[in-house]
N, C-alpha and C positions, 0 to 999 in steps of 0.2 A: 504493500500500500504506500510504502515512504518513498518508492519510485515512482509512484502516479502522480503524487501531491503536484511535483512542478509540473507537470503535462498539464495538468488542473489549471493551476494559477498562468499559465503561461497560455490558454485557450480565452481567460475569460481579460485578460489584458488585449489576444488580437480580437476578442469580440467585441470590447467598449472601443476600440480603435476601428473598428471597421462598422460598427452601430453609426458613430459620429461622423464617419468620413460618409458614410451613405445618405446622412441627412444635412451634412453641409452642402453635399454635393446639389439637392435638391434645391439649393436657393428658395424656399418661401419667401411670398413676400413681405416686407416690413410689416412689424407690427406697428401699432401709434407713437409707444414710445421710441424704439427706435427710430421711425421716421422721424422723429420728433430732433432725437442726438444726430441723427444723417444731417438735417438740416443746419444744426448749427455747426455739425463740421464741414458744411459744402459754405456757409455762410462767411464763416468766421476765422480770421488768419491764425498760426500757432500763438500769438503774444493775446490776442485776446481770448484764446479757448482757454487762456489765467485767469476769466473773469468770471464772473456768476454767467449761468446758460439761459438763454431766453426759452420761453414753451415749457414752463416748467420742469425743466431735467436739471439733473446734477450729477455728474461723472467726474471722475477725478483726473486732473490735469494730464499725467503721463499716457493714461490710457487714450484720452482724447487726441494726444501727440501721434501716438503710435497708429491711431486709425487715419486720423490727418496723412501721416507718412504713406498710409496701406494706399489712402484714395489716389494720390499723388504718383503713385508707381501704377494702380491697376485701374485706375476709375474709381464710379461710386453704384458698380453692380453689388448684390447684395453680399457676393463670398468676397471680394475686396475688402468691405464695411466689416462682416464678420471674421475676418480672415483671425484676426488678435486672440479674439474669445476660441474661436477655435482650436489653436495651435496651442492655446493655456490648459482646454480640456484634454487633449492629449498629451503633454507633458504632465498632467495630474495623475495619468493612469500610472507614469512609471515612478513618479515621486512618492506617490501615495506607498506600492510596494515597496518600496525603498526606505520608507521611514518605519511602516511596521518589521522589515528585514532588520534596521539596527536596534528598536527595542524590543524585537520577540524573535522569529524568524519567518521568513517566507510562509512557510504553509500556514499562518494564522491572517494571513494576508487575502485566502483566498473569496472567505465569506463578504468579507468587505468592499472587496473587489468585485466580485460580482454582485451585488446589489448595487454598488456605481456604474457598473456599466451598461444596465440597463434600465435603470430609472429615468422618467419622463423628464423627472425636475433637472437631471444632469445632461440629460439628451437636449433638451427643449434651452434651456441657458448655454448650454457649454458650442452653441449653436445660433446665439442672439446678440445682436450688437448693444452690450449691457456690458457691465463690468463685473458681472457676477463671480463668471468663469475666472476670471486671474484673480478676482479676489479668494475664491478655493486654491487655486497653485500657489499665490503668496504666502497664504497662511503655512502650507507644506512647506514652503521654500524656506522662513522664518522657526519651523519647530523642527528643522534639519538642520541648521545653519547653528542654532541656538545648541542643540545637540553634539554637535562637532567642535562647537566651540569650548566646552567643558576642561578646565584647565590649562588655558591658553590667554585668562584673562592680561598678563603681565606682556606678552608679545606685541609689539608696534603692528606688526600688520593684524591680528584682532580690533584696535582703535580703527585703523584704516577700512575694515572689511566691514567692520558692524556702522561705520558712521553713512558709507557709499550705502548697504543690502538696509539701513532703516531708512535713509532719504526716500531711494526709491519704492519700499514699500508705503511711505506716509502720504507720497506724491500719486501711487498708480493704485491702491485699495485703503480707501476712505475706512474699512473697518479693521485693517491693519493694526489700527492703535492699539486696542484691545490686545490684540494679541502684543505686540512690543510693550504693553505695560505688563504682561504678564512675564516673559524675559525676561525686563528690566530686574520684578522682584526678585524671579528665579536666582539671576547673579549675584544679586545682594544677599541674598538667604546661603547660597551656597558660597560666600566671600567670609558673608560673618561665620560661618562651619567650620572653615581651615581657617580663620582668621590673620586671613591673607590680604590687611588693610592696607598695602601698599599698592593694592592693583583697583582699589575703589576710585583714585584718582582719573582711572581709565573710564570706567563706568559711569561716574559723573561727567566726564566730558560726553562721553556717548548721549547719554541721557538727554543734556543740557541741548545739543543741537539737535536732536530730534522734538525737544520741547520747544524749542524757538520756530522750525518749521512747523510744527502741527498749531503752534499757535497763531501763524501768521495766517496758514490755511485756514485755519477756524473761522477768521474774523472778518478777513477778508474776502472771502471765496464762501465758505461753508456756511454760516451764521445765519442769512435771509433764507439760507432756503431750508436749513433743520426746524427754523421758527416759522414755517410759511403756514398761516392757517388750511390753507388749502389741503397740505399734507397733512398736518394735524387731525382735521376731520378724515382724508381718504383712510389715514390707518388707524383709525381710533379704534376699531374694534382687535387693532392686534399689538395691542399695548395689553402689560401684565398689571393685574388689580392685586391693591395689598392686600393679602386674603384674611382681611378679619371676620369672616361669616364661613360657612358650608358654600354657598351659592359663587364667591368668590374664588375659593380654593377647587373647587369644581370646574369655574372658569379655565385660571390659571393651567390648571392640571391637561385641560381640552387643548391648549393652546401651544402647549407642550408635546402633547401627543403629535400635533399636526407635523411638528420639526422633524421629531422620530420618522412618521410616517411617509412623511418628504424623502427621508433618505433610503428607508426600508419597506416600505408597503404599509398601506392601511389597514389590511386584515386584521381582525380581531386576533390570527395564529402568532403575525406577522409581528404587530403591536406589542404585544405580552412578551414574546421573544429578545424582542431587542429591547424592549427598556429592561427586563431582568439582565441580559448580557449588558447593558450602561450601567447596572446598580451596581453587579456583580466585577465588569468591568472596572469602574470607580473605587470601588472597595482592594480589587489587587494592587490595581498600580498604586495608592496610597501604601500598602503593605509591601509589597516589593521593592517602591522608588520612592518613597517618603517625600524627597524632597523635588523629585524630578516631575512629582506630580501637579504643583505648585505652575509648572508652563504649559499644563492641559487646562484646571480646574479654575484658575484664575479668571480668566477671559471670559470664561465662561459664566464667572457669578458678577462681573465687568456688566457683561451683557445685557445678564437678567438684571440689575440695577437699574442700567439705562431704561430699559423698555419698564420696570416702575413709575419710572418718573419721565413719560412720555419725551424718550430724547431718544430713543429706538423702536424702532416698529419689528415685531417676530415674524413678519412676512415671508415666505418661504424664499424667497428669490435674495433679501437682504442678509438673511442668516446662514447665506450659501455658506461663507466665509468660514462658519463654525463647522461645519460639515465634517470637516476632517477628523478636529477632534471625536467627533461622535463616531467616525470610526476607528479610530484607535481605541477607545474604550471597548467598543465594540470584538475587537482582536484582543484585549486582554481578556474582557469574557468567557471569549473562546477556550483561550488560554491556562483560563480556572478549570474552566468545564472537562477540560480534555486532559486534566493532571488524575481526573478518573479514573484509572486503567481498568474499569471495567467495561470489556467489548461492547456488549448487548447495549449497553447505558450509552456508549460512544458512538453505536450503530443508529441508539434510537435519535441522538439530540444530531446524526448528520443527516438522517431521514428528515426530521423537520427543520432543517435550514436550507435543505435542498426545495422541500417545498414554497417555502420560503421565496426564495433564489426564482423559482419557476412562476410563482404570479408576481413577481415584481418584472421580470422582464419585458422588454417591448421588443420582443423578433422580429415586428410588421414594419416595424420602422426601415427595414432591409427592403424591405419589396413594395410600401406604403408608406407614401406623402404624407408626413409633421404638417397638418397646415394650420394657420391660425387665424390668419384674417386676408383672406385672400383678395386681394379688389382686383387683381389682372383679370379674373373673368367677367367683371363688369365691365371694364376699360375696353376690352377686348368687343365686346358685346355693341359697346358706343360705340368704338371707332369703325365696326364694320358698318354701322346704322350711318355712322359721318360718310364713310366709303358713297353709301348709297343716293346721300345728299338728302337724308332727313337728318337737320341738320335743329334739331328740337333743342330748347336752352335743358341744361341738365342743375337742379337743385342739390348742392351739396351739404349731405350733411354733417353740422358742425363736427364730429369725431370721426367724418371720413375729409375731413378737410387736409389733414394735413400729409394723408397718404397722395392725395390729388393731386397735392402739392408738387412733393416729391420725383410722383412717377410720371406728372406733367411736364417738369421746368430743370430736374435735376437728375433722374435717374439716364443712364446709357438709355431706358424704353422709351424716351422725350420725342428721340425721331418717329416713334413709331405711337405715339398717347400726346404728342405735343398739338397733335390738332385740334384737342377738347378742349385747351383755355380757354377757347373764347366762348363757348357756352356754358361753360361751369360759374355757377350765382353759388360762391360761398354764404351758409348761411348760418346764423348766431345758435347760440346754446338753447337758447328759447325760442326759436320761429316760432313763428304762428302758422301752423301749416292752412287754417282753414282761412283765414284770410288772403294766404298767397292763394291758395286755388280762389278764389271769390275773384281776386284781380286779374284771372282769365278770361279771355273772351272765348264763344262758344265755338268748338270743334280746335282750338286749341291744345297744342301736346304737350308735354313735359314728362323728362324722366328725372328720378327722384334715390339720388345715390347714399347707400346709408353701409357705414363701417363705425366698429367699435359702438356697437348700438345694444341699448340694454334691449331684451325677449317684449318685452312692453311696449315700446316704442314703435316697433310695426305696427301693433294695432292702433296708437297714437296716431300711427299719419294714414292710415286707411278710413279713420276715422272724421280724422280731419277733412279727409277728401272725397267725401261721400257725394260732392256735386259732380265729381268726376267719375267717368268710368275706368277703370281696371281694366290696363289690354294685355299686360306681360309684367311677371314676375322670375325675377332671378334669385334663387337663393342659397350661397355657397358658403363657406367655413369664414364667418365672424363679414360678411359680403349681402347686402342686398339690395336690387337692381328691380322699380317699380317705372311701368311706362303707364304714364294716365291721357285719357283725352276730358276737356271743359264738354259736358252736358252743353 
C-alpha cells in the first residue's frame, strides 16, 4: 500500500492541474465584478491603479500591476485578464504538497489535495480575475518561507529575504497581514524560547517596515472602501455575532460551517468529517509543535476578531486566503487518525474520505462549461438581428451595464459586439420599466438586456410591460435576452 500512496497523490495533483487548465481554457465570460476590475485596468495607467478603484472594486496594487502587465503583452481576452489567478492556482497545487511534505509527509497530503482539486470554490476562483487565487498561494508561500526560516533569525540575508517576501505579500494579498502578524508572533515567541535577544533587532526592523507599508496602504488606498456603506450592508449577513444567546452561537456556528464546507463538501458525511479532522487536527499540532502552532492558529482567531467587529466579511471567496491553513489541520487529522494501527479502523475512516473525495469532485468540468453569466449569447443574438438591419434600441440593464461595456468598447469581441453602442440606452438601478414602455409609440420594438439580475426581477419587467407584447425570450446562465413590441 506504501507504494500506491505517491501514484495517489501524484494523480490527484495532475487532476487539479488538468481540472483548471480545462476550464481556463474555456474563457467564460466576465463576471460583473471582474468586468468591473477589467475596466479599471483597461482605464487606468500603472501609477494610478495606486489609487482607490472606481465601480466599487478593491484589488491590491501588485496584482492589479501584474494583470496591467498580462493585458499589455496578450490583450484584454479573458485568459490574458485571468492569466495571474491562474498560474497562482497551479502553483498552489505543488506548494500546498510541499508544505504538508515538510510538516508530516506526503501521503497525508493526499486527502487535502484532492478535495482542492476539485472543489467548485477553487475551480471557479483559481479561474477568475479576482485576487482570491494568489491570495491562497501567498498564504503557502509565507507559512513555507516562515518554516525554512526557523533559526536563521541572526543571518543578513533573513532581514533581506523577509523584508523583499513581506513587501510583496502586503502589496499583492490584502489579507496577507493576518497571516504576517501571525509570523511576526511566531518569531518573537520562538526568540524569547532560546532567548536569543540579539537577533530581535532583526525582527523589529522586519516588522517596522512592513508596518509602515501596510499602514500607508490602509489609509491611503484601503480605508474608503473597508468603510464603504455599500459593503457594509452587501456582507452584513457574513459578519460573526458575539454569541451571547443560543440563537447567536447557532448563527456563528452556521457561518463557520459554510468555510469548512467551501473547502470540503456540504454533506452532512462531509461536514462532520472534517470539522472533527480540524478539532482533532488542532489539538495534534498544539501537542506535537506547541509553538509552531502559534503560525496556523493565530491568523486564524486574527480573522475571526475582525469579522466580530464588522472589519471582515466570512464570505467564501474572501476567506480563500485561510484555506490553506484548514488544510493542514486537516493533514494533521489525518495524521492522529492513522497513528491507529488498527487495519479494519484504517480501512473504514479511508472508505469515508474516499466518499468524501467522490461528491466533492467536479469531473464535468472536463467535458462541461463553468458558466456564470454569460451575455455573448445575447450579444450574439443582437448582433445577428443588427446583421439583418432591425436595428431596435436595446434597454440595458443597470447590472448588465457594465459587461456591455466591456464587451462593446474594450474586449478583442468590440470588432465583432462594437456595432450595439449605439442602440444600447444604459439604464439606472431603478428604471421605471412601465413608464419606459408607456413612452413607446405603437408597433414599436425594443429588446430589453438583463445580466446579474436577481430571479424577481424578470417578472418585474414582464410586468412592467404588460402594454407590450412578448415576441422572444433568451434565457442562458446569469443572461436574459427579452424582444417586446408597443401594443
Amino acid at each position: 500500500m506504501k507504494k500506491v500512496l505517491p501514484y495517489i497523490l501524484y494523480f490527484f495533483m495532475a487532476l487539479a492541474a488538468l481540472l483548471r487548465f480545462a476550464v481556463f481554457l474555456q474563457s467564460r465570460d466576465l463576471f460583473i465584478d471582474e468586468v468591473n476590475l477589467a475596466r479599471n485596468v483597461y482605464e487606468k495607467s500603472f501609477s494610478a491603479l495606486l489609487q482607490p478603484l472606481s465601480y466599487e472594486q478593491f484589488a491590491p496594487p501588485l496584482f492589479l500591476w501584474i494583470t496591467k502587465a498580462s493585458t499589455v503583452l496578450f490583450g484584454y481576452s479573458e485568459m490574458a485578464l485571468r492569466l495571474f489567478p491562474y498560474l497562482s492556482g497551479i502553483a498552489s497545487i505543488l506548494l500546498l504538497v510541499y508544505l504538508i511534505d515538510i510538516l508530516l509527509e506526503k501521503k497525508y497530503a493526499i486527502y487535502p489535495l484532492a478535495l482542492f482539486a476539485g472543489s467548485y470554490l477553487f475551480l471557479h476562483y483559481g479561474t477568475e480575475l479576482k485576487q482570491y487565487s494568489s491570495d491562497f498561494m501567498m498564504t503557502l508561500v509565507l507559512l513555507i518561507a516562515a518554516i525554512k526560516s526557523d533559526n536563521h533569525f541572526r543571518e543578513k540575508k533573513f532581514l533581506t529575504i523577509w523584508i523583499v517576501l513581506g513587501s510583496i505579500a502586503i502589496w499583492l494579498s490584502m489579507p496577507a497581514v493576518f497571516v504576517l502578524f501571525g509570523i511576526g508572533c511566531y518569531w518573537l515567541l520562538r526568540i524569547l524560547s532560546t532567548k536569543d535577544y540579539k537577533a530581535l533587532n532583526q525582527i523589529i526592523a522586519i516588522g517596522s517596515i512592513w508596518l509602515l507599508q501596510f499602514a500607508y496602504y490602509f489609509f491611503f488606498i484601503l480605508q474608503d472602501q473597508i468603510s464603504s456603506e455599500y459593503l457594509q450592508v452587501y456582507h452584513e449577513k457574513a459578519f460573526l455575532l458575539f454569541p451571547k444567546n443560543l440563537r447567536s452561537l447557532v448563527y456563528d456556528l452556521k457561518l463557520l460551517s459554510e468555510i469548512i464546507g467551501s473547502a470540503g463538501g456540504f454533506t452532512l458525511l462531509a461536514l462532520i468529517c472534517n470539522s472533527l479532522l480540524i478539532l482533532l487536527g488542532g489539538f495534534t499540532l498544539m501537542k506535537k509543535e506547541k509553538l509552531r502552532s502559534i503560525l496556523f492558529f493565530l491568523p486564524l482567531v486574527i480573522l475571526l476578531f475582525a469579522s466580530l467587529f464588522h472589519k471582515y466579511a466570512l464570505v467564501d471567496r474572501l476567506v480563500l486566503f485561510i484555506q490553506p491553513i484548514i488544510f493542514i489541520l486537516v493533514a494533521y487529522g489525518l495524521y492522529a487518525l492513522f497513528q491507529i494501527k488498527n487495519k479494519f479502523i484504517q480501512g473504514g475512516i479511508v472508505v469515508l474520505f474516499a466518499i468524501n473525495i467522490f461528491n466533492h469532485q467536479n469531473f464535468k468540468y472536463l467535458f462541461e462549461k463553468l458558466e456564470i453569466q454569460e451575455i455573448h449569447y445575447a450579444l450574439d443574438e443582437l448582433e445577428g438581428k443588427r446583421a439583418l438591419k432591425e436595428c431596435h434600441p436595446i434597454w440595458v440593464h443597470n447590472g448588465a451595464v457594465p459587461s456591455f461595456i466591456f464587451y462593446t468598447e474594450m474586449s478583442p469581441k468590440k470588432k465583432k459586439y462594437g456595432v450595439l453602442m449605439s442602440q444600447g440606452k444604459p439604464l439606472c438601478w431603478d428604471a421605471n420599466y412601465e413608464q419606459l414602455c408607456a413612452d413607446l409609440l405603437p408597433g414599436e420594438r425594443v429588446w430589453i438586456l438583463l445580466t446579474n439580475y436577481f430571479s424577481k426581477e424578470k417578472g418585474n419587467v414582464l410586468t412592467a410591460m404588460h402594454e407590450a407584447q412578448l415576441l422572444k425570450t433568451m434565457e442562458k446562465p446569469g443572461c436574459l435576452l427579452l424582444y417586446f413590441e408597443k401594443k
